[in-house]
N, CA, C and O atoms as a printed pandas DataFrame, in Angstrom:
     atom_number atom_name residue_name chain_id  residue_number  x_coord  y_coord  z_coord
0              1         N          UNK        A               1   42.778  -24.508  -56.070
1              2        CA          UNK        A               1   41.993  -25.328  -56.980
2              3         C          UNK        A               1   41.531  -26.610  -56.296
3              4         O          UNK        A               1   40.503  -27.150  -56.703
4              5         N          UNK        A               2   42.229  -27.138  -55.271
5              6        CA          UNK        A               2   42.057  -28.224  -54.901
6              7         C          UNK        A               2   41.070  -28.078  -53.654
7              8         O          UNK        A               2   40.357  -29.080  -53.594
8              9         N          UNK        A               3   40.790  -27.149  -52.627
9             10        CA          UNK        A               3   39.929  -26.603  -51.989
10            11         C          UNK        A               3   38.430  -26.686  -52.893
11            12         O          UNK        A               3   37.540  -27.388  -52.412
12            13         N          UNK        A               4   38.205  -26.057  -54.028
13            14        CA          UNK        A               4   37.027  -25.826  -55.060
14            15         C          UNK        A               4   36.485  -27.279  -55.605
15            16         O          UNK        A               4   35.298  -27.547  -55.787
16            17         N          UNK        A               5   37.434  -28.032  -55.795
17            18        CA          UNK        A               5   37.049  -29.385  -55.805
18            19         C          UNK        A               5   36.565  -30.153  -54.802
19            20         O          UNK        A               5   35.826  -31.134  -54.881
20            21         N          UNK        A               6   37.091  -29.575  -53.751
21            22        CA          UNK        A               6   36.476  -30.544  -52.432
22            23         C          UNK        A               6   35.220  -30.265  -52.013
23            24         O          UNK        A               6   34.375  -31.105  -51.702
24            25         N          UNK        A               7   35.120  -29.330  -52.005
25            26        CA          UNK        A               7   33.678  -28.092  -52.148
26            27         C          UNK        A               7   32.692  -29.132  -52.975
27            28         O          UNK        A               7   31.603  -29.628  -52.689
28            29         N          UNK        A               8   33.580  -29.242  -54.156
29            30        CA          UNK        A               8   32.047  -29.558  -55.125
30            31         C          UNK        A               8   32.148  -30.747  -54.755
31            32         O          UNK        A               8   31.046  -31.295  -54.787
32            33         N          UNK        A               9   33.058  -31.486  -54.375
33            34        CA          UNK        A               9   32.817  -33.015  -53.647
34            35         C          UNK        A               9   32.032  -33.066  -52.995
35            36         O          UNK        A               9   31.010  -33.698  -53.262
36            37         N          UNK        A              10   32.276  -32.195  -51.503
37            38        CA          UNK        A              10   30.979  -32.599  -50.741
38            39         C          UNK        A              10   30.383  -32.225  -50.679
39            40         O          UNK        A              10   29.739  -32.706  -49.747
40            41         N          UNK        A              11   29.371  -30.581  -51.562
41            42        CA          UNK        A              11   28.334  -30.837  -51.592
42            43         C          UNK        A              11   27.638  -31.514  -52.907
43            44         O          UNK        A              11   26.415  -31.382  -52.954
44            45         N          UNK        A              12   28.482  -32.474  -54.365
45            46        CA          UNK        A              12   27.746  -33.680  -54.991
46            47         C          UNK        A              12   27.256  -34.422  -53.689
47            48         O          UNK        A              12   26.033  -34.357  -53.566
48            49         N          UNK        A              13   27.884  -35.092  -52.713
49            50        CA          UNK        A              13   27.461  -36.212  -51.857
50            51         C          UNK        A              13   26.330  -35.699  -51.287
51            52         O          UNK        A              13   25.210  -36.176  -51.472
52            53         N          UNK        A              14   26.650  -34.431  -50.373
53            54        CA          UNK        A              14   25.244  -34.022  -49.844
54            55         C          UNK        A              14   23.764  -33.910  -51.296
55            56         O          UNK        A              14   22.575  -33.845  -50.984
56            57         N          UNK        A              15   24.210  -33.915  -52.617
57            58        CA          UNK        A              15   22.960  -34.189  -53.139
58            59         C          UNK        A              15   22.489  -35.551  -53.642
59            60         O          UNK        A              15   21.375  -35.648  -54.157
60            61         N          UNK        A              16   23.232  -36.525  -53.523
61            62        CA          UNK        A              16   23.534  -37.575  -53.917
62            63         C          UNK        A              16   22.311  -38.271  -52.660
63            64         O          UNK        A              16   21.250  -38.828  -52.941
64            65         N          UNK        A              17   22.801  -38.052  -51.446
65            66        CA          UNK        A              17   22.602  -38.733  -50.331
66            67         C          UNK        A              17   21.121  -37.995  -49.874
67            68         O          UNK        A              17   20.353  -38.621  -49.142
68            69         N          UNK        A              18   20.740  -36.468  -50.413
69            70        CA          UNK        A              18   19.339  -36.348  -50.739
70            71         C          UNK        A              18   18.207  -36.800  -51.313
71            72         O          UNK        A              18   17.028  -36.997  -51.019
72            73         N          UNK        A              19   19.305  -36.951  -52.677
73            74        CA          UNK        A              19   18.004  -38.002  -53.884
74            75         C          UNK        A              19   17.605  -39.359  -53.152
75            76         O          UNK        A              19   16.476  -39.774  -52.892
76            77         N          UNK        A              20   19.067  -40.038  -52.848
77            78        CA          UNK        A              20   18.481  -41.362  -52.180
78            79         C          UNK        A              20   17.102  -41.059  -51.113
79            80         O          UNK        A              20   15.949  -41.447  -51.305
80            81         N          UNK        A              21   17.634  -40.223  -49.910
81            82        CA          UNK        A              21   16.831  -40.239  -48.503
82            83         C          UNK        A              21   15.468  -39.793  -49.601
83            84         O          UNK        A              21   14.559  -40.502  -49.170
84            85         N          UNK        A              22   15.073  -39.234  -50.418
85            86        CA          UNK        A              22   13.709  -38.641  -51.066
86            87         C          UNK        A              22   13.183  -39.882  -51.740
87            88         O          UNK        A              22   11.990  -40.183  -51.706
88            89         N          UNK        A              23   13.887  -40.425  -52.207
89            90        CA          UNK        A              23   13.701  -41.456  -53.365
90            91         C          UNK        A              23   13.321  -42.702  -52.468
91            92         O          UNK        A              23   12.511  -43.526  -52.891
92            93         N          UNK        A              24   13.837  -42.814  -51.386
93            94        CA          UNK        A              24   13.686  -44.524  -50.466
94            95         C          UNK        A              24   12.162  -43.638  -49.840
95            96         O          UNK        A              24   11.259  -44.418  -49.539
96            97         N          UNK        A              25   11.898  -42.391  -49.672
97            98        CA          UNK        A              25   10.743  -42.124  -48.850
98            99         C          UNK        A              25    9.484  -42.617  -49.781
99           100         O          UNK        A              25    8.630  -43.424  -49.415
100          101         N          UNK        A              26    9.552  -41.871  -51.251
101          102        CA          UNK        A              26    8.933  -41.989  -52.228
102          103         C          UNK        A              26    8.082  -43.450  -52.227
103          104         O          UNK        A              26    6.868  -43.655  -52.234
104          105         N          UNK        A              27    9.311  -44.444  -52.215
105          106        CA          UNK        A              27    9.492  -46.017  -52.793
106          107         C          UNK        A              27    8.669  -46.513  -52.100
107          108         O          UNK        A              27    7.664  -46.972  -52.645
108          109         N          UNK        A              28    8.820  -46.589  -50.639
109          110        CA          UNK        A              28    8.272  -47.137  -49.776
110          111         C          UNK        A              28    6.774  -46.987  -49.037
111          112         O          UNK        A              28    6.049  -47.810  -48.479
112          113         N          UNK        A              29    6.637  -45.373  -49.327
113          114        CA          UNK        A              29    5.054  -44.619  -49.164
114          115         C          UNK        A              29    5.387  -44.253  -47.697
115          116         O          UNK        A              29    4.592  -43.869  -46.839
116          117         N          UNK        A              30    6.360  -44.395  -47.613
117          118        CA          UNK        A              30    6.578  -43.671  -45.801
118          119         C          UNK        A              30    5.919  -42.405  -45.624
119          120         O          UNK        A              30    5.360  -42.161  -44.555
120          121         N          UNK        A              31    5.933  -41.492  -46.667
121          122        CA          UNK        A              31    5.397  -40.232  -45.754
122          123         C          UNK        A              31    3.825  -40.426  -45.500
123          124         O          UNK        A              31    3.305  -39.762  -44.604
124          125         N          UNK        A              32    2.795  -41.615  -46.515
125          126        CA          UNK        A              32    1.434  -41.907  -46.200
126          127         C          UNK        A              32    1.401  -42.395  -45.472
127          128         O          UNK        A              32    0.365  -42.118  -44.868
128          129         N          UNK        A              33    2.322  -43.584  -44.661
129          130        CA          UNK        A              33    1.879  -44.838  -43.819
130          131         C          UNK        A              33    2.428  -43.612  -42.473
131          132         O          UNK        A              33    1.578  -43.376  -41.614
132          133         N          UNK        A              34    3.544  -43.027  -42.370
133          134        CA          UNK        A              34    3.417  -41.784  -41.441
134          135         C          UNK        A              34    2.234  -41.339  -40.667
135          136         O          UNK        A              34    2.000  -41.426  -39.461
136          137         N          UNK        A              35    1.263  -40.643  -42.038
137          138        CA          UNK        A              35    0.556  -39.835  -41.982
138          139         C          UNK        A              35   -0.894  -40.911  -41.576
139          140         O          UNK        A              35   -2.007  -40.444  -41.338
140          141         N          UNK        A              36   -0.600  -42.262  -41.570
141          142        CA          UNK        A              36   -1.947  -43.514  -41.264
142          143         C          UNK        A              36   -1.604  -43.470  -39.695
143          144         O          UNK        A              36   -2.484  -43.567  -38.839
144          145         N          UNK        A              37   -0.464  -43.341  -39.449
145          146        CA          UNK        A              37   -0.116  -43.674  -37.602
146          147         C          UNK        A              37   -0.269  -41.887  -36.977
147          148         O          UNK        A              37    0.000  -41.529  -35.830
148          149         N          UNK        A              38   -0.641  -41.222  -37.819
149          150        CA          UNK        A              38   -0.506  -39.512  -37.269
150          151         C          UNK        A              38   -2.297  -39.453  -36.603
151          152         O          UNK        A              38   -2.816  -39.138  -35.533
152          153         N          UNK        A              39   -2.860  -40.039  -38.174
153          154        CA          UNK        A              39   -4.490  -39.697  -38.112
154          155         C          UNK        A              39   -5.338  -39.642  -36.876
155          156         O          UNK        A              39   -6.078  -38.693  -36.615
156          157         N          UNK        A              40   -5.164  -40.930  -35.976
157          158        CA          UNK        A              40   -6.009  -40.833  -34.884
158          159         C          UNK        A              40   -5.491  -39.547  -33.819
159          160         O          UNK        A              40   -6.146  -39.245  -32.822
160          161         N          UNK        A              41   -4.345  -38.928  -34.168
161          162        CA          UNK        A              41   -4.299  -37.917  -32.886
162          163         C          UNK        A              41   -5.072  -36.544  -34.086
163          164         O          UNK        A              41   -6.035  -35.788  -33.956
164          165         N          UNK        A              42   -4.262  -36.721  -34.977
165          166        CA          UNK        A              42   -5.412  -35.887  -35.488
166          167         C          UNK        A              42   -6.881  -35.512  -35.392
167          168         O          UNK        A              42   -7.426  -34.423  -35.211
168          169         N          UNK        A              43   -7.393  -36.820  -35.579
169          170        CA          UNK        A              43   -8.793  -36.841  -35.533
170          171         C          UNK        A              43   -8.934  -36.068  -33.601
171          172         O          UNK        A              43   -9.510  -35.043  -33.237
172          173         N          UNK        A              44   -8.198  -37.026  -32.831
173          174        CA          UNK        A              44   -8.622  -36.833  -31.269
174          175         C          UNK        A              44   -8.343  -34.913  -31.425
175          176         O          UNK        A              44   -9.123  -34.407  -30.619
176          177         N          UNK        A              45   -7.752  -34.091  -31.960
177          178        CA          UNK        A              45   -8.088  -32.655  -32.058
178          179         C          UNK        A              45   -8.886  -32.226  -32.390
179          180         O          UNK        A              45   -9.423  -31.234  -31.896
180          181         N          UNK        A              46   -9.320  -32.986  -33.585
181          182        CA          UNK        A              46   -9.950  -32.354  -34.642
182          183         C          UNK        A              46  -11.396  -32.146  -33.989
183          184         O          UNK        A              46  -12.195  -31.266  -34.307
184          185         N          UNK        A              47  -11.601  -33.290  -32.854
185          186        CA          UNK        A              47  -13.140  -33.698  -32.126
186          187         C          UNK        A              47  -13.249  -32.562  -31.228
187          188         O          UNK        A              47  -14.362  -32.080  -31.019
188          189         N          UNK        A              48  -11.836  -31.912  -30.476
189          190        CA          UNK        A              48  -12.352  -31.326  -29.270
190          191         C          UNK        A              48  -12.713  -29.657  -30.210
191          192         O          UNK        A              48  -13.499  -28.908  -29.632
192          193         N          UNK        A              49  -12.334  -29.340  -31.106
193          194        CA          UNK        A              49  -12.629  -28.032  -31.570
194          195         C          UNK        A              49  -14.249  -27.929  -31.041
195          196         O          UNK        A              49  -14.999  -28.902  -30.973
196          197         N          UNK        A              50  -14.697  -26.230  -30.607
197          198        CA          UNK        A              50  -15.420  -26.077  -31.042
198          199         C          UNK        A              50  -15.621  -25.211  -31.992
199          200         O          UNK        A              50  -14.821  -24.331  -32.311
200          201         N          UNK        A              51  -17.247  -25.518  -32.745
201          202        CA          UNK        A              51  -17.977  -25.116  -33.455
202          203         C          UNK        A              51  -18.839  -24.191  -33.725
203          204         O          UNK        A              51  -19.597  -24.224  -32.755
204          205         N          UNK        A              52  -19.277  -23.215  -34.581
205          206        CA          UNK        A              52  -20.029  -22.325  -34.126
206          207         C          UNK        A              52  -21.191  -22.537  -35.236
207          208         O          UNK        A              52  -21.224  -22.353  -36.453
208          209         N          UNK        A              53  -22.182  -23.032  -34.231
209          210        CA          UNK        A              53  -23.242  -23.624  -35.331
210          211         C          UNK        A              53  -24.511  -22.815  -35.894
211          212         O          UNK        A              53  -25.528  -23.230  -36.450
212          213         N          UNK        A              54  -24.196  -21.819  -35.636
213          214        CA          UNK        A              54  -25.181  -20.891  -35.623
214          215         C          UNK        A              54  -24.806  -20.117  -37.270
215          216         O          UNK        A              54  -24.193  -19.050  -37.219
216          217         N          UNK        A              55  -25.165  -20.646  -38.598
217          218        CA          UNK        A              55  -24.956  -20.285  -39.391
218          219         C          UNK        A              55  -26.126  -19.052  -40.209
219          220         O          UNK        A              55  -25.838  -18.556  -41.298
């Protein structure tokens, strides 16, 4: 019994310590301001594609 409890101990913490890490990402807009420092390599791909213009 005391094994089954520890169980559900640590994985409450492992969800506990999820909500936070999701919730501080949320708060702060980290995954947009991320995705503001990603853009220019993006874009630098996005330029070398080619195109097939012949529609």
């Amino acid at each position: 019994m005391a094994t089954l409890l520890h169980v559900l101990l640590i994985i409450a913490i492992i969800i506990v310590c999820f909500f936070v890490l999701t919730f501080t990402v949320y708060f702060f807009n980290l995954d947009m301001k991320l995705m503001a420092l990603m853009e220019p390599i993006f874009l630098k791909h996005y330029d070398k594609i080619k195109r097939d213009k012949h529609l």
